[in-house]
Biopython code that builds the backbone (N, CA, C, O; Angstrom):
import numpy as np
from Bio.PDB.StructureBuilder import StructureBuilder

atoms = [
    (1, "UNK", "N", (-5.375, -100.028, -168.723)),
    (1, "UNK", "CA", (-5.650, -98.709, -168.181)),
    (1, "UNK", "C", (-6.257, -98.867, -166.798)),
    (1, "UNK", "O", (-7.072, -99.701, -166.404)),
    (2, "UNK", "N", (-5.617, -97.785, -166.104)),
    (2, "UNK", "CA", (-6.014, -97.869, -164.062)),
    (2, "UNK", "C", (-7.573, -97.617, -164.487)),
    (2, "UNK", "O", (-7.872, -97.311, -165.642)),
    (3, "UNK", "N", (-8.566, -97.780, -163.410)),
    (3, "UNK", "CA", (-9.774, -97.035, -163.208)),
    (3, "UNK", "C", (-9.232, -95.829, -163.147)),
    (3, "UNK", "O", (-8.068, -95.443, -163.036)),
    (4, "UNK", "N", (-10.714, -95.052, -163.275)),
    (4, "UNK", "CA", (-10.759, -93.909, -162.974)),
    (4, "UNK", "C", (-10.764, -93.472, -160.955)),
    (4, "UNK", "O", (-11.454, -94.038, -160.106)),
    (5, "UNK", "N", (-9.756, -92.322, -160.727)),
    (5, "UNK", "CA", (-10.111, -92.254, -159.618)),
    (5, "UNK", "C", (-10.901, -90.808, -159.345)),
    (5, "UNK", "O", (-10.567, -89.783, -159.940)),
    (6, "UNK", "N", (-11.771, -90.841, -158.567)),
    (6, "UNK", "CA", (-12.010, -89.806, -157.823)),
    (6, "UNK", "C", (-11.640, -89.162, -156.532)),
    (6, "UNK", "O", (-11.321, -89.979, -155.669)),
    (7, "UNK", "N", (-11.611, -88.265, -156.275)),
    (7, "UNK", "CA", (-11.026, -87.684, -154.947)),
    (7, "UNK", "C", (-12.691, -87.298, -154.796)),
    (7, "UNK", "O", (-13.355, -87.707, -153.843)),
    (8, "UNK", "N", (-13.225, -86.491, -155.830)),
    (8, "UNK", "CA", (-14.411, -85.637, -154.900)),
    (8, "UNK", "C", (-15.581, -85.169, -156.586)),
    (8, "UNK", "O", (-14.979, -85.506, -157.606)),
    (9, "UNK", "N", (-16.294, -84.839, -156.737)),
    (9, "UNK", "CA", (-16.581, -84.372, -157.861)),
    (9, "UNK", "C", (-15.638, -83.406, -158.882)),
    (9, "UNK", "O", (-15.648, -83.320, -160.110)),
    (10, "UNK", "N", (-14.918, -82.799, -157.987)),
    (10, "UNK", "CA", (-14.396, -81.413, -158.654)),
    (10, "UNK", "C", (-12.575, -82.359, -159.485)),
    (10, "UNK", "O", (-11.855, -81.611, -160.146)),
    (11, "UNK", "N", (-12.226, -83.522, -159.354)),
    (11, "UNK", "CA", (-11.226, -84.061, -160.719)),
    (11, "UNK", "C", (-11.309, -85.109, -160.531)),
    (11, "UNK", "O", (-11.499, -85.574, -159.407)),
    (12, "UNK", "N", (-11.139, -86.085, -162.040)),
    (12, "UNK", "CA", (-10.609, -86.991, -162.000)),
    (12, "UNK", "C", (-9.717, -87.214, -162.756)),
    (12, "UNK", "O", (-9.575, -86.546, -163.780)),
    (13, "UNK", "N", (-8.668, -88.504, -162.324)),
    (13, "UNK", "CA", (-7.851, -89.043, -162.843)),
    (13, "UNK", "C", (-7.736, -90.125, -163.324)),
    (13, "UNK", "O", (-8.113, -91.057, -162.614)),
    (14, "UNK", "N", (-7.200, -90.441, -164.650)),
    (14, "UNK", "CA", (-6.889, -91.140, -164.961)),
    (14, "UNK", "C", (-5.565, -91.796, -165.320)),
    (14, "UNK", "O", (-4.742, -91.017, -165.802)),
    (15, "UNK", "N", (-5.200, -93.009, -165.193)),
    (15, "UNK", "CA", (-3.797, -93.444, -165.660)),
    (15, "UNK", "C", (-3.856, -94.729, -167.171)),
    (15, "UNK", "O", (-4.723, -95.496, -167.590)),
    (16, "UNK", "N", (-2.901, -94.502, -167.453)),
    (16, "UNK", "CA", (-2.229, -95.681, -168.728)),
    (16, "UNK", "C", (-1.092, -95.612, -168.828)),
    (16, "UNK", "O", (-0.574, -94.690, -169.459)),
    (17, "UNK", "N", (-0.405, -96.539, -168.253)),
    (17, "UNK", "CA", (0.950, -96.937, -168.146)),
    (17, "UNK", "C", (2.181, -95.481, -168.000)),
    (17, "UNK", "O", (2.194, -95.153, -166.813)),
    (18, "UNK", "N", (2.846, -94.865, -168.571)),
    (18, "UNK", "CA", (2.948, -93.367, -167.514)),
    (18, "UNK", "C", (2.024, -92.176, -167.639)),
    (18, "UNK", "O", (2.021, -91.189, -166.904)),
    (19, "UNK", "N", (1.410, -92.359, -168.450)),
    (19, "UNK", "CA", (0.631, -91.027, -168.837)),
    (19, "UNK", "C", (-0.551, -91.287, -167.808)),
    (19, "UNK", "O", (-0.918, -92.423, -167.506)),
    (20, "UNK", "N", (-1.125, -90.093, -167.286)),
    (20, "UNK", "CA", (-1.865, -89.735, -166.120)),
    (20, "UNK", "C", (-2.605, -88.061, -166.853)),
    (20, "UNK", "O", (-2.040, -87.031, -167.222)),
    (21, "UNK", "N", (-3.897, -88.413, -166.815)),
    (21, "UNK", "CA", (-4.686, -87.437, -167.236)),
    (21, "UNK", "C", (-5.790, -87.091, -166.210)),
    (21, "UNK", "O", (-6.635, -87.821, -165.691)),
    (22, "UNK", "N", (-5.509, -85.596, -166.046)),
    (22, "UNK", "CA", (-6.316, -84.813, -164.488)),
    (22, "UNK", "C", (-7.332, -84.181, -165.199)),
    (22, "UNK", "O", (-7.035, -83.085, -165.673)),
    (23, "UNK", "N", (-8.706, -84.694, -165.432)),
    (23, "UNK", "CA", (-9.708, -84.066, -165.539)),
    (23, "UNK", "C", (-10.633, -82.599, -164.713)),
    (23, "UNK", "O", (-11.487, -83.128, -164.002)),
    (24, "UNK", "N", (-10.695, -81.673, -164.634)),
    (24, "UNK", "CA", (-11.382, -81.003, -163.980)),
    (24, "UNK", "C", (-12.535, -80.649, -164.252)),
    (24, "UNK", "O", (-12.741, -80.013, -165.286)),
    (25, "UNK", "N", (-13.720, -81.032, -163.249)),
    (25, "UNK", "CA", (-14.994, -80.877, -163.977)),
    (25, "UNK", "C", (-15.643, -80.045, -163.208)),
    (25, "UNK", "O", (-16.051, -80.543, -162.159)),
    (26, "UNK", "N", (-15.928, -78.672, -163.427)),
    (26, "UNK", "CA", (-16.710, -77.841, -162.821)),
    (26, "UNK", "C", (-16.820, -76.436, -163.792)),
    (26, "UNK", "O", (-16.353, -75.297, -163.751)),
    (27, "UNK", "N", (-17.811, -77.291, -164.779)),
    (27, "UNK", "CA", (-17.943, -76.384, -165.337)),
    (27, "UNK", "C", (-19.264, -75.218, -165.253)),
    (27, "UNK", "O", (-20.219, -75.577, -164.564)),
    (28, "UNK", "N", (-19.347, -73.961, -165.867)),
    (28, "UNK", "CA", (-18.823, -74.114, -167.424)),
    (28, "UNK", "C", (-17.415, -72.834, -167.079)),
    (28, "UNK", "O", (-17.006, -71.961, -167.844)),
    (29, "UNK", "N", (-16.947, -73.161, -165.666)),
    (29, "UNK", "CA", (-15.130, -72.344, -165.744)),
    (29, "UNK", "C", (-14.363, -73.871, -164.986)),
    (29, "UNK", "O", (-14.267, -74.477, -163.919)),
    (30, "UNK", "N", (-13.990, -73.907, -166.268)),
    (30, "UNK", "CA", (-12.686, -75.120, -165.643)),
    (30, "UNK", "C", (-11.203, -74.733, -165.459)),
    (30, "UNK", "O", (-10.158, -74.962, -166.069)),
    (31, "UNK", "N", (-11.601, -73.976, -164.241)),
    (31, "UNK", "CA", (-10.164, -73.070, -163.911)),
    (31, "UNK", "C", (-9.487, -73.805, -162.168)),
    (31, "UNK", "O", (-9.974, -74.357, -161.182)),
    (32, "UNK", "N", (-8.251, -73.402, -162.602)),
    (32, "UNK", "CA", (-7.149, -74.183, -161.206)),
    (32, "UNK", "C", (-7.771, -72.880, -159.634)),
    (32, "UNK", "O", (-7.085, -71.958, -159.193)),
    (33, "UNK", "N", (-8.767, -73.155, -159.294)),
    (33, "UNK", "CA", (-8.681, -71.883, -157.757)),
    (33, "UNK", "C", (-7.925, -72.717, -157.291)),
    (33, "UNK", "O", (-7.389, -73.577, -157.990)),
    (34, "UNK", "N", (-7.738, -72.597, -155.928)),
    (34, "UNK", "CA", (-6.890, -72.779, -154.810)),
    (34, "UNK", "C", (-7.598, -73.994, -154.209)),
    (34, "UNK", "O", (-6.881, -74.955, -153.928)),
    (35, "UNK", "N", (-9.191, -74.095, -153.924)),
    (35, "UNK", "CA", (-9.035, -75.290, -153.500)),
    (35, "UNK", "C", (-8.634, -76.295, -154.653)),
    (35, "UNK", "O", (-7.606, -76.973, -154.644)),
    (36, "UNK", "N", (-9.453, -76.294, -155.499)),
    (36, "UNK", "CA", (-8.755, -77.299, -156.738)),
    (36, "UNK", "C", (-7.539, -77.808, -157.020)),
    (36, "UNK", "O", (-7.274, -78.820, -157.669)),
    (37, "UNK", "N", (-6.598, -76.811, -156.331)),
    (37, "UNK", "CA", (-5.008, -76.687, -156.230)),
    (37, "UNK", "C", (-4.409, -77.804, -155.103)),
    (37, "UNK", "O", (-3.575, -78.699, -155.241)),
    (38, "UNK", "N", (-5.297, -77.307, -153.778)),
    (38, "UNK", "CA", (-5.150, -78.408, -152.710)),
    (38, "UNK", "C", (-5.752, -79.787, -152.868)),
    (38, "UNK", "O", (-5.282, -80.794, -152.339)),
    (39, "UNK", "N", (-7.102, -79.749, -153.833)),
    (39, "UNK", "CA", (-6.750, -81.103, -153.937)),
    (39, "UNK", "C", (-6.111, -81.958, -154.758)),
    (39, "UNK", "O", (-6.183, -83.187, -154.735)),
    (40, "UNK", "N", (-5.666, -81.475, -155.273)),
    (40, "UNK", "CA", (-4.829, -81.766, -156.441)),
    (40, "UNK", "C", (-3.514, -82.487, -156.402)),
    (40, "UNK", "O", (-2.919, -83.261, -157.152)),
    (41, "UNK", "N", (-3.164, -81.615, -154.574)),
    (41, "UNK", "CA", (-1.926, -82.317, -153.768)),
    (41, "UNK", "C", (-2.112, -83.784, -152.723)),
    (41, "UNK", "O", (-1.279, -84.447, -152.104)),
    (42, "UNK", "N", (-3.931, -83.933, -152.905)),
    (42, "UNK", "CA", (-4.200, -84.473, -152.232)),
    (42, "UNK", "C", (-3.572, -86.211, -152.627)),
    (42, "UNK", "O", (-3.808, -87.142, -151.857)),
]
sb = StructureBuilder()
sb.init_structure("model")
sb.init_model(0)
sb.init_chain("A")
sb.init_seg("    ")
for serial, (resi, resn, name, xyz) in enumerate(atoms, 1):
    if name == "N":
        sb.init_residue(resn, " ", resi, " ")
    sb.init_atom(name, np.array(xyz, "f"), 0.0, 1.0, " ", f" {name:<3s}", serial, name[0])
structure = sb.get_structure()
């Protein structure tokens, strides 16, 4: 399994061989806004 990566506090990711799991942590609303969206493309 990859490390964990971070972009910033607000997700992380993780990988294992194809599966890739996008954590979002800002809670207590763990909802997609728009920046979350952009970084997401990041």
């Amino acid at each position: 399994m990859d490390a964990p990566r971070t972009g910033s506090s607000r997700l992380v990711m993780e990988r294992q061989g194809a599966v890739a799991r996008l954590v979002i942590n800002r809670p207590p609303l763990n909802i997609l806004d728009l920046a979350t969206l952009r970084e997401m493309l990041e």
